[in-house]
C-alpha positions in Angstrom: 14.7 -9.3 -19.4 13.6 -6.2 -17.6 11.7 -6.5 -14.4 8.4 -6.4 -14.8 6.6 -6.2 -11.6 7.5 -4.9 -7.9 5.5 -6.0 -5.2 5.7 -3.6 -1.8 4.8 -4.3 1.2 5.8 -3.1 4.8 6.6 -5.6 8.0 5.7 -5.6 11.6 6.4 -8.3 13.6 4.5 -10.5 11.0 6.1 -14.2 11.6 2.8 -15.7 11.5 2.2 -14.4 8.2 5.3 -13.6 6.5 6.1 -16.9 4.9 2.7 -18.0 3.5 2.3 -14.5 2.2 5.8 -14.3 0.5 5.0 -18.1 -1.2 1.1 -16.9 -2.4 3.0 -13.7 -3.8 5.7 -15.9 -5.5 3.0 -18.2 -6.9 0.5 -15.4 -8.0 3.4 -13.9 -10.3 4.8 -17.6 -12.0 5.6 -16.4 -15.5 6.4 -12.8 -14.9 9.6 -11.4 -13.5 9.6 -9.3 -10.7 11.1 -8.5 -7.6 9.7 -8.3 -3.7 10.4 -5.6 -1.5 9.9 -6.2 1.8 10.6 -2.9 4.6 10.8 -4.5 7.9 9.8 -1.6 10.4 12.5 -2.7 13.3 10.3 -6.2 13.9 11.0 -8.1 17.3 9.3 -11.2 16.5 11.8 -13.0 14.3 10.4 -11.3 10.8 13.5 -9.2 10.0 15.6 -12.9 10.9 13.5 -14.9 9.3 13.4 -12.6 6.0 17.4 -12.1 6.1 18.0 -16.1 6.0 14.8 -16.7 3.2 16.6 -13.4 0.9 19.9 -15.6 0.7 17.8 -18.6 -1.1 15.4 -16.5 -2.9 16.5 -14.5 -5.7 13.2 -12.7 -5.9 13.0 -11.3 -2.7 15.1 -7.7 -1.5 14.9 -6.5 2.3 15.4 -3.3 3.8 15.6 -3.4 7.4 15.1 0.1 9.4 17.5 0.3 12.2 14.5 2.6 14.2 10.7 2.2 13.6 9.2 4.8 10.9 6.1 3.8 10.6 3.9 2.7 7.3 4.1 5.2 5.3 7.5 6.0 5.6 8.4 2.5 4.9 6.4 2.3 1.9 7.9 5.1 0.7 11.6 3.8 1.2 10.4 0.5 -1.0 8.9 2.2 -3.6 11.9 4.3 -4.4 13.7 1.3 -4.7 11.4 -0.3 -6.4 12.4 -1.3 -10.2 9.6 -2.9 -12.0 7.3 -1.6 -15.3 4.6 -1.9 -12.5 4.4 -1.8 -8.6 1.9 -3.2 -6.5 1.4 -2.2 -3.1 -0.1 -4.5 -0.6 -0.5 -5.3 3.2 1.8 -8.7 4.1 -0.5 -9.9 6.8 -2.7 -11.6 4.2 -5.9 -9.6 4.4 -5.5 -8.2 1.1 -5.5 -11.9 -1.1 -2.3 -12.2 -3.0 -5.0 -14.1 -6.4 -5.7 -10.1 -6.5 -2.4 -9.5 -7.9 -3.3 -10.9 -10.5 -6.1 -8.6 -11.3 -4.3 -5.8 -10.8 -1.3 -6.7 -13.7 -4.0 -7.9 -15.9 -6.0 -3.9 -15.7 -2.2 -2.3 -15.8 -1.6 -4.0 -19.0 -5.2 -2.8 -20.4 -4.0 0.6 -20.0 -5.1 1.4 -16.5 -2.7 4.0 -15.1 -3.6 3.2 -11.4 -5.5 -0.1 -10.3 -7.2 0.3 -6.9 -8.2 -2.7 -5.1 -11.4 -1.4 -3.2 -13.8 -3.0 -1.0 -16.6 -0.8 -2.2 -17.1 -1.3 -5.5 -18.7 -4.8 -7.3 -17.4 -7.5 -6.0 -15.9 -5.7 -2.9 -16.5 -6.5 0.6 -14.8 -4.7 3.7 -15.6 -8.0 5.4 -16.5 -8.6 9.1 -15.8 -5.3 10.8 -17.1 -3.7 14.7 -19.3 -0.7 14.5 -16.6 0.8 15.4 -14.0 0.1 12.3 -16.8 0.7 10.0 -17.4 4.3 11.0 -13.5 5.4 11.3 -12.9 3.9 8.1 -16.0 5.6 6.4 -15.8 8.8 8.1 -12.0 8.9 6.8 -13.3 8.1 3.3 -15.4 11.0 3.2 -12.9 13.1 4.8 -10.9 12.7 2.2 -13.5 13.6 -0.7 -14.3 17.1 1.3 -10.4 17.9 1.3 -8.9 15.9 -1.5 -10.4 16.5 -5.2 -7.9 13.6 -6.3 -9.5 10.8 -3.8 -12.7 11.2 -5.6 -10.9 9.3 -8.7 -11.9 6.1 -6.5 -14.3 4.7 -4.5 -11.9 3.2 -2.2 -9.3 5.9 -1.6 -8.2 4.7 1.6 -7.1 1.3 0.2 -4.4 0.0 0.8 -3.8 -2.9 -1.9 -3.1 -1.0 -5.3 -1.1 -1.0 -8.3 0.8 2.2 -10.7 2.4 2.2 -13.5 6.1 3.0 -12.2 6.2 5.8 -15.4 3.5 7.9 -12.8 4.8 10.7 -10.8 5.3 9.1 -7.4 7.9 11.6 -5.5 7.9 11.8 -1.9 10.0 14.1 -1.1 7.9 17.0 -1.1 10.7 20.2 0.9 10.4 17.5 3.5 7.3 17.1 4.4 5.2 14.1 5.5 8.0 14.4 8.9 5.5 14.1 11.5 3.2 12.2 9.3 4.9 9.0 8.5 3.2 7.0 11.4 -0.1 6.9 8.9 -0.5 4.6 6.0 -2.4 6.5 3.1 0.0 6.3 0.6 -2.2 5.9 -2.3 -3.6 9.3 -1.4 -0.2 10.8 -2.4 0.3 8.8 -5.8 -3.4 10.2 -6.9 -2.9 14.0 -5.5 0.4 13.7 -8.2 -1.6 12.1 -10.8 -4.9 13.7 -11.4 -4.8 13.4 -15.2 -4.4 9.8 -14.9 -6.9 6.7 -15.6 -7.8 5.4 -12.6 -9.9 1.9 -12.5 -11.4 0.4 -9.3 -11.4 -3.9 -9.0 -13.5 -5.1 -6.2 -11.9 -7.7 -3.4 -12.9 -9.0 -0.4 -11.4 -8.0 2.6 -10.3 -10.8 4.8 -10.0 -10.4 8.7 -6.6 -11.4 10.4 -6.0 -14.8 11.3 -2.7 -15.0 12.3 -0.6 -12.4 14.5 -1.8 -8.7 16.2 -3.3 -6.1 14.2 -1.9 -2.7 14.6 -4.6 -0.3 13.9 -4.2 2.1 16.7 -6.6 3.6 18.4 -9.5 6.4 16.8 -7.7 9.4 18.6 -4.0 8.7 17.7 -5.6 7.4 14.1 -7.5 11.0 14.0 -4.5 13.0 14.6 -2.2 11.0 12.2 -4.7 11.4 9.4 -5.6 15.0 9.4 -2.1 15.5 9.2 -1.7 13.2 6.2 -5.0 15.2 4.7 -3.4 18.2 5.2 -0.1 17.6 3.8 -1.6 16.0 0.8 -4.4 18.7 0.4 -0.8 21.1 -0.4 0.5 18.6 -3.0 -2.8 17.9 -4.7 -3.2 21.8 -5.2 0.4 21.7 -6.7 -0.1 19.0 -9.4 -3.2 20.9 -9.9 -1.3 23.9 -11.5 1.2 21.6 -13.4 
């Protein structure tokens, strides 16, 4: 049987998470089959270890380990080249997006959604317990990207970060090579919508959770700033490109 669905999801140093998020994943998708692909960003904590000795027991679970660090978005796009399923989810591995969502998401794919985007801002969402601080970054990005973006407006959560595609979507990164200085940021699903106007986008709502375990690495507003103007940019050239096609 063909794979069905590939979930992708990006590691750094996220022992404290790593294994209860790979069993929740495994257990969400009982009944389907499917593949995870982890990209371990150069971890130091014992997650690229601990994933090499869990892959040889698990027949479900593919690693790529980068020999350097490259960042979020260009790990997520390494896994989703490789990815092989009908459908690919995309999803944080620190447990703050819930793995029951998964769920969700395969159940709107099948309905004939082209893109499911988990968002905390539509019903049922929540972006949870956030500082002042978070909240305005996060919303002033948001809005950013309707200014720039006409593709973001598709969504009310276009800086999530937990979505599903059909794998049949246009989802090419190379782009003449750009994205270079840009691969530190995370805003991948930008990308997939600037290819994919046309397509039918439907929001789910789910609630944010904060971390528990292990050390968040949001970086700080300026270096966050610079990283996603960039990424704007970039994508404002490719959304104007699909626009013509």
């Amino acid at each position: 049987m063909s794979l069905q669905i590939s979930v992708v999801a990006a590691t750094l140093n996220e022992m404290d998470n790593i294994e209860i998020f790979l069993d929740e994943v495994e257990k969400q998708l009982a009944g389907y089959t499917f593949e995870i692909i982890i990209v371990d960003d150069n971890s130091r904590d014992g997650t690229k270890e601990y994933l090499a000795k869990r892959m040889a027991n698990d027949e479900h679970l593919r690693v790529i380990e980068n020999a350097t660090r490259v960042g979020m978005l260009g790990s997520l796009k390494m896994g989703i080249d490789r990815a092989n399923g009908e459908y690919c989810i995309v999803m944080d591995a620190d447990l703050q997006h819930p793995p029951e969502v998964i769920s969700r998401i395969i159940d709107r794919l099948q309905q004939g959604c082209d893109i499911v985007v988990g968002s905390r801002y539509t019903d049922g969402g929540s972006a949870g317990d956030r500082n002042s601080y978070r909240a305005i970054l996060s919303i002033g990005a948001q809005y950013m990207a309707y200014a720039i973006l006409p593709s973001s407006r598709l969504t009310t959560d276009p800086m999530s970060g937990l979505f599903g595609f059909r794998m049949s979507l246009n989802h090419d990164f190379n782009h003449r090579n750009r994205f270079r200085l840009t691969d530190m940021g995370a805003k991948i699903l930008l990308i997939i919508l600037a290819e994919n106007r046309k397509s039918r986008v439907c929001d789910i709502g789910y609630q944010f959770r904060g971390r528990e375990r292990g050390k968040s690495k949001i970086v700080n507003g300026t270096s966050f700033l610079k990283r996603y103007i960039s990424e704007l940019l970039d994508t404002y050239i490719i959304d104007r490109e699909w626009a013509r096609r």
